[in-house]
C-alpha positions as CSV (number, residue, x, y, z in Angstrom):
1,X,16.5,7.9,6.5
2,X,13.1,8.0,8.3
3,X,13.7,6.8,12.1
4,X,9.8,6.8,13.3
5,X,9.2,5.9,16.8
6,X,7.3,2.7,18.0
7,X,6.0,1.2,20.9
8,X,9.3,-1.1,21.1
9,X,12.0,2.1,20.6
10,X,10.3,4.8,22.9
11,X,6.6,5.4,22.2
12,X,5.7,3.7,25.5
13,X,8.3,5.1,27.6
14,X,6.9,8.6,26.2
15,X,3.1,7.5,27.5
16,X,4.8,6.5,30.8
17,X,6.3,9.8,31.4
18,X,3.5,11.8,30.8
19,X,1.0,9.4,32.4
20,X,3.4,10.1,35.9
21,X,4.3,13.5,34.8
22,X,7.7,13.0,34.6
23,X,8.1,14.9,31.5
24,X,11.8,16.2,31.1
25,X,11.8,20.6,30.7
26,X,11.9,21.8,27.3
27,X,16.0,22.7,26.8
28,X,17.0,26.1,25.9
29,X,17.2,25.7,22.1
30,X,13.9,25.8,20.3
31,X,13.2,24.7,16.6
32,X,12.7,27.0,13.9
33,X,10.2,27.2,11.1
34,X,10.9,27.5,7.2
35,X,8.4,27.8,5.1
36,X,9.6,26.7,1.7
37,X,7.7,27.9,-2.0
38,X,10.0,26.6,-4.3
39,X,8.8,22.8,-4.9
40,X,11.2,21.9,-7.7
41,X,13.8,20.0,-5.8
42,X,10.7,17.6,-5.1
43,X,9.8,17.7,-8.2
44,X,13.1,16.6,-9.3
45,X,13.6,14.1,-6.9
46,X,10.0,12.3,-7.6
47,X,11.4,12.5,-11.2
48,X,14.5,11.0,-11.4
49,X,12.9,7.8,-10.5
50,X,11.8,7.0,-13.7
51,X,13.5,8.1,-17.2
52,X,11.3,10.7,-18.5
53,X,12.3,11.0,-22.0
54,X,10.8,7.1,-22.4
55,X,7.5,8.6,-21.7
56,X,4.7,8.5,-24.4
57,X,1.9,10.4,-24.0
58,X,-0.8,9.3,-21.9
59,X,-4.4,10.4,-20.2
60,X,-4.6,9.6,-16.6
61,X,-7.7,10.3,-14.7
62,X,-6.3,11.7,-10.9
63,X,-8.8,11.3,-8.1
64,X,-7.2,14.2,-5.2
65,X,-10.6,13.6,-2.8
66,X,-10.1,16.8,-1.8
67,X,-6.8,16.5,-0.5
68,X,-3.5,17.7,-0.8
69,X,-2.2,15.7,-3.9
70,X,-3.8,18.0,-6.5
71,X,-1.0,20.8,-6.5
72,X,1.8,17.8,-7.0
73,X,-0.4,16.6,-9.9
74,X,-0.1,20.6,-11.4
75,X,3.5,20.4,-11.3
76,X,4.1,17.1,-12.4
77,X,1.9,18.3,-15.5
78,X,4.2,20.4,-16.3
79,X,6.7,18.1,-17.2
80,X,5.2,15.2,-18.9
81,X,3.3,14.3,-21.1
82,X,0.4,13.3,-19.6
83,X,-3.0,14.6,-20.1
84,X,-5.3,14.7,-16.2
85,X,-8.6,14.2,-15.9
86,X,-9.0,15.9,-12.5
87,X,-11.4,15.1,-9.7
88,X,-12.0,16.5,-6.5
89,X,-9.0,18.4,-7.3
90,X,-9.3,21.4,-5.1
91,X,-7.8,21.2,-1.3
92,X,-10.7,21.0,0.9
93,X,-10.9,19.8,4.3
94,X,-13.9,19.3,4.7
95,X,-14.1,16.7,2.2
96,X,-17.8,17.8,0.5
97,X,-17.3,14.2,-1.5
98,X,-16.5,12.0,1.5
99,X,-13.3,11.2,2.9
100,X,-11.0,10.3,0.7
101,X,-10.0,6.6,1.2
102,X,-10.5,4.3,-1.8
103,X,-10.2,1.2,0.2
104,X,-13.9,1.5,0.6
105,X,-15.5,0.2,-2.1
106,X,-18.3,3.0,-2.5
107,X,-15.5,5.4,-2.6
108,X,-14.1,4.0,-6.0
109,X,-17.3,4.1,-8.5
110,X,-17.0,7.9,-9.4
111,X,-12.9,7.0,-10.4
112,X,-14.1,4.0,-12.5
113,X,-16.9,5.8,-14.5
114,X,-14.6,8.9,-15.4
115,X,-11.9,6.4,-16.6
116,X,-14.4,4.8,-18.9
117,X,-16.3,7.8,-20.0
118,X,-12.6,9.7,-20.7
119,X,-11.2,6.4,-21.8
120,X,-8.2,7.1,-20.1
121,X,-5.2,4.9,-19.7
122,X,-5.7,4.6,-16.3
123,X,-6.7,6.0,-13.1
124,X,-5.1,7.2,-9.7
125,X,-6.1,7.6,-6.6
126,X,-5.3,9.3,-3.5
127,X,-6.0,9.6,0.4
128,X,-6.0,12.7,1.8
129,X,-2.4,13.6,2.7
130,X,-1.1,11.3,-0.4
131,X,0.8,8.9,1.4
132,X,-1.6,6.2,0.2
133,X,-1.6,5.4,-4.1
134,X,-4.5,3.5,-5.9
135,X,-5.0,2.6,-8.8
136,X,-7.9,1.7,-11.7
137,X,-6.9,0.0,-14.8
138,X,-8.4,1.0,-18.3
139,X,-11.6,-0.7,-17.8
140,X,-11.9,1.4,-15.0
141,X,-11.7,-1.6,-12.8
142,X,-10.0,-1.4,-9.3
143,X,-7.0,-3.2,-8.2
144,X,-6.2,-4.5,-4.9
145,X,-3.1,-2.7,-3.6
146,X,-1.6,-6.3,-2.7
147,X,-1.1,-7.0,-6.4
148,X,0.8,-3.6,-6.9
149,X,3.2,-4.4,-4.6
150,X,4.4,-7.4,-6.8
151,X,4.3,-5.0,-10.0
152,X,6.6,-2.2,-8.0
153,X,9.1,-4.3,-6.8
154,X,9.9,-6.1,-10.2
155,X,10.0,-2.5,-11.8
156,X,12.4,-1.1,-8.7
157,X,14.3,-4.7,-9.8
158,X,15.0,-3.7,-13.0
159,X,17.5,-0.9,-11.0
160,X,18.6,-3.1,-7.9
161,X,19.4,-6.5,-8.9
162,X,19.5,-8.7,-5.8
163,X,18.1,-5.9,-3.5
164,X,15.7,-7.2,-0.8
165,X,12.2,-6.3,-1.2
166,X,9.6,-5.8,2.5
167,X,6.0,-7.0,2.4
168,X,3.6,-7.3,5.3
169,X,2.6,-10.8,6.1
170,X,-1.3,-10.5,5.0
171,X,-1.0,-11.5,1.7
172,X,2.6,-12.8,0.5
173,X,2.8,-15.6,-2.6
174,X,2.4,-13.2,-5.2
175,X,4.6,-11.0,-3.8
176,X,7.4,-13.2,-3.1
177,X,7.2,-15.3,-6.2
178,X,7.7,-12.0,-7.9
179,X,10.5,-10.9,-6.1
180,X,12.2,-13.8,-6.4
181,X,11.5,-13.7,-10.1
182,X,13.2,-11.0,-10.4
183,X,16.2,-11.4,-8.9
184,X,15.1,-9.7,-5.6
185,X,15.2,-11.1,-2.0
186,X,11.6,-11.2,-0.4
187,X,11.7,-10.4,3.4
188,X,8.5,-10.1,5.8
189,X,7.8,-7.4,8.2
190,X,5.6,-6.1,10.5
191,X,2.1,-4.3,9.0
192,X,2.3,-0.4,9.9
193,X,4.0,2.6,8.4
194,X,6.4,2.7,11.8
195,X,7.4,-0.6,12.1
196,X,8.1,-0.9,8.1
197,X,10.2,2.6,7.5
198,X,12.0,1.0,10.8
199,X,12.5,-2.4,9.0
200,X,13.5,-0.8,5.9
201,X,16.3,1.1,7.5
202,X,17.9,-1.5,9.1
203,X,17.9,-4.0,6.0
204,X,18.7,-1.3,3.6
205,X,15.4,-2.7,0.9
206,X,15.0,-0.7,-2.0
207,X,11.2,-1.0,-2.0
208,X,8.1,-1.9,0.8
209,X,5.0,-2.6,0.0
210,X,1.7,-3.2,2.3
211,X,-1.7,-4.3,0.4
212,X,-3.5,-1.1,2.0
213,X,-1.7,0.9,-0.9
214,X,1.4,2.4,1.8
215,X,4.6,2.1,-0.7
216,X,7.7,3.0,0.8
217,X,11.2,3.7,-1.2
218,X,14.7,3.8,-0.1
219,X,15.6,7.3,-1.8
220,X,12.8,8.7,-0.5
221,X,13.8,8.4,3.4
222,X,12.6,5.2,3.5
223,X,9.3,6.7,4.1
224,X,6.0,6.1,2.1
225,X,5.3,8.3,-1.2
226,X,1.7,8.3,-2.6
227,X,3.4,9.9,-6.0
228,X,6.5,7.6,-6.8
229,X,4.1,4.5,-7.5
230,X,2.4,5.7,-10.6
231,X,5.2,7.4,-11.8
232,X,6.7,3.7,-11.7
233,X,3.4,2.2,-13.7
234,X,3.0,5.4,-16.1
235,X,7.4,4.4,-17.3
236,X,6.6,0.2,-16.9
237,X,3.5,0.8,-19.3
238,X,5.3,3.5,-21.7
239,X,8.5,1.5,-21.8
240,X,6.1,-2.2,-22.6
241,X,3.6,-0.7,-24.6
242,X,1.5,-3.2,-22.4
243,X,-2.1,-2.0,-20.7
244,X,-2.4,-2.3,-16.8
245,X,-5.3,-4.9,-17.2
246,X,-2.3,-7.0,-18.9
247,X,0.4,-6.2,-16.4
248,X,-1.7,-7.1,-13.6
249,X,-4.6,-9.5,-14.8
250,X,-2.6,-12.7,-14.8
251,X,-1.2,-12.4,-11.8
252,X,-5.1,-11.7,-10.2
253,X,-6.1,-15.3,-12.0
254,X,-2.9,-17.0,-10.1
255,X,-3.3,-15.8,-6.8
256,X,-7.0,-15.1,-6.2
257,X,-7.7,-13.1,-3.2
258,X,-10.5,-12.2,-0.5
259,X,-9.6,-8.7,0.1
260,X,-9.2,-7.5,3.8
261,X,-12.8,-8.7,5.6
262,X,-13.2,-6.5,9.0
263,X,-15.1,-7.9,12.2
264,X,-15.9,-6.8,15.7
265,X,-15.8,-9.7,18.0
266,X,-16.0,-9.1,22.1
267,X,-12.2,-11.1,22.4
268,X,-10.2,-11.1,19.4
269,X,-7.4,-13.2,21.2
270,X,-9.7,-15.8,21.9
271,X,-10.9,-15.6,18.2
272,X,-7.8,-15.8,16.8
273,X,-6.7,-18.9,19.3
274,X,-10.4,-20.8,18.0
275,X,-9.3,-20.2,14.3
276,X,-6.0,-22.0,15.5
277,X,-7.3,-24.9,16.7
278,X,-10.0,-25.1,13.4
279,X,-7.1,-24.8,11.2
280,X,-4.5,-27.7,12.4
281,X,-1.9,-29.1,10.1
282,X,-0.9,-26.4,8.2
283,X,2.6,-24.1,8.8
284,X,2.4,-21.5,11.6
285,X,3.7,-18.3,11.7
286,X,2.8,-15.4,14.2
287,X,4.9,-12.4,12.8
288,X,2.1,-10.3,13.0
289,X,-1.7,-12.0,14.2
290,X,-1.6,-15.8,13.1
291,X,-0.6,-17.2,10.0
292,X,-1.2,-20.6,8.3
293,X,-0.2,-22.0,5.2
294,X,-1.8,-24.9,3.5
295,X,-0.3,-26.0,-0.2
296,X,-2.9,-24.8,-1.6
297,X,-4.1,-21.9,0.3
298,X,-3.4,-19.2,3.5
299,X,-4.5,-17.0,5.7
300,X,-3.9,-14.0,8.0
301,X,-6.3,-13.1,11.1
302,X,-4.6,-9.9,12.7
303,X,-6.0,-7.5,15.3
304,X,-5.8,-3.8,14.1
305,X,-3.3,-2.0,15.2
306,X,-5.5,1.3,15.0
307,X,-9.1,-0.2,15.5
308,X,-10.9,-2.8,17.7
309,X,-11.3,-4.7,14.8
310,X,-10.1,-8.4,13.6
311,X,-8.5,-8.4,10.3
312,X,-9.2,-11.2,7.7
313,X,-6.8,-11.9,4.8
314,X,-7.4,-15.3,2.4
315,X,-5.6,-16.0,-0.7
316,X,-5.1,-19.3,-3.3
317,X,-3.1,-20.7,-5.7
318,X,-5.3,-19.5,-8.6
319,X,-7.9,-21.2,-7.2
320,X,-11.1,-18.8,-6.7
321,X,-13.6,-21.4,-5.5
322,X,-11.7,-22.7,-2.9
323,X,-10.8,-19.2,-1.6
324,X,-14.9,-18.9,-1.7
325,X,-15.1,-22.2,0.5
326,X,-12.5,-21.0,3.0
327,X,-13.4,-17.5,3.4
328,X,-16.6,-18.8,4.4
329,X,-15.3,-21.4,7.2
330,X,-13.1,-19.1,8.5
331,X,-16.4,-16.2,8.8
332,X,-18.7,-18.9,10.1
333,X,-15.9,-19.8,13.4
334,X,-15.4,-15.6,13.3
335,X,-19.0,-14.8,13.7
336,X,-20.3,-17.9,15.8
């Protein structure tokens, strides 16, 4: 099982000692490296997550950006049935297309166009070191990582009746109405990879899920795989015989989103404690930033954990013009 460090279970007291110097002498044993060829045990593992002879034979356009997924994607080939549209295949780090983070939408067009002009089944998407998975549905249109992590835990469900399911608390409803669905037990964590693989271990879940595309499995060390997730659409659509626009549209329509809105502000804390007091009434929670809940819509204002940036998160109950009314408050108090 992954054990990452955080702040809370030594990452500080590490900063502390080298900020005094107190840095303890490197013992007497030293590691050792092995460098390892042979990647068929991986292979095999990212495999017997999904039943392979169910397959049916698909073509999948796979967006590497240059990064280190493209050599998985050659030996997956291998053993399915799937035809690849590559892009930006080869290993390159200097990125000559742009760093490879599909979260930016200017990042995404040149995935969308080759799925339509290949009509492919779908596409896929990675960041650099493939710990991150995206995906485009056969219209080529993107989908927002938060409605993924519904669509992954109901599959991982079909295996783990009764199994709790993590989700960050940006966006939730879909997510827990899902699980819950299901048969699953929904339970809120912390955003960030540490804090979730930490979370994971300790309640044993079968699956996490954060709306920035970070999905994190049990049998895989608890830790986040950027290859598992479409392996887990490619079997749900081959076993259904249903396309992704049908898996996922519905759910899109019922839960309407803003998608993550980014702002620099000169005192987050106070901007967070302004939106507070704008926003009575509703249920509180603050997990991770604030968190309120109306009956007929939510939000999440976090600070970054990586950036001085403060995160924005609306969603509805299939409501899209009040998500459009409420965005907009929430930006006007945000950028007064």
């Amino acid at each position: 099982m992954a054990r990452p460090v955080t702040g809370e279970n030594g990452l500080f007291q590490i900063a502390e000692m080298i900020g005094t110097g107190e840095v303890p002498a490197p013992g007497e044993r030293r590691g050792t490296q092995l460098r390892i060829e042979d990647k068929s045990a991986y292979i095999d593992h990212l495999l017997s997550h999904i039943e392979a002879e169910t397959l049916i034979p698909m073509k999948i356009v796979a967006n590497s950006g240059n990064g280190c997924a493209g050599a998985v994607v050659d030996l997956l080939e291998e053993r399915l049935p799937v035809e690849f549209i590559r892009v930006n295949h080869q290993p390159d780090g200097t990125f000559p297309n742009g760093v490879p983070n599909p979260l930016l939408p200017k990042n995404r067009k040149e995935t969308t166009d080759m799925v339509i002009s290949h009509q492919a089944d779908f596409g896929v998407g990675w960041d650099g070191d493939f710990d991150r998975c995206f995906f485009w549905n056969e219209q080529g249109n993107f989908i927002d990582g938060y409605y993924m992590v519904g669509l992954l835990a109901q599959e991982m469900l079909n295996h783990g009746q009764g199994a709790k399911i993590l989700h960050d608390p940006r966006l939730i409803w879909n997510t827990r109405e899902l699980v819950k669905e299901a048969g699953g037990i929904p339970v809120q964590t912390r955003t960030g990879h540490a804090l979730i693989k930490e979370r994971m271990w300790q309640e044993q879940a079968i699956y996490g899920g954060e709306m920035s595309a970070h999905h994190y499995f049990k049998d895989f060390g608890c830790c986040d795989s950027g290859m598992i997730p479409w392996l887990l659409v490619y079997s749900l659509m081959s076993r259904t015989a249903k396309p992704l626009s049908q898996l996922i549209g519905s759910r899109m329509d019922a839960y309407p989103i803003s998608g993550e809105i980014n702002s620099v502000v000169d005192d987050p804390d106070a901007m967070i404690a302004a939106v507070e007091k704008a926003f009575p009434g509703g249920s509180k929670e603050t997990m991770d930033g604030l968190s309120i809940d109306f009956d007929d819509f939510r939000f999440n204002i976090r600070k970054s954990n990586t950036e001085p940036l403060l995160r924005l998160n609306v969603e509805t109950r299939g409501n899209a013009r009040l998500l459009e009314q409420k965005t907009a408050e929430l930006l006007a108090i945000i950028n007064d």
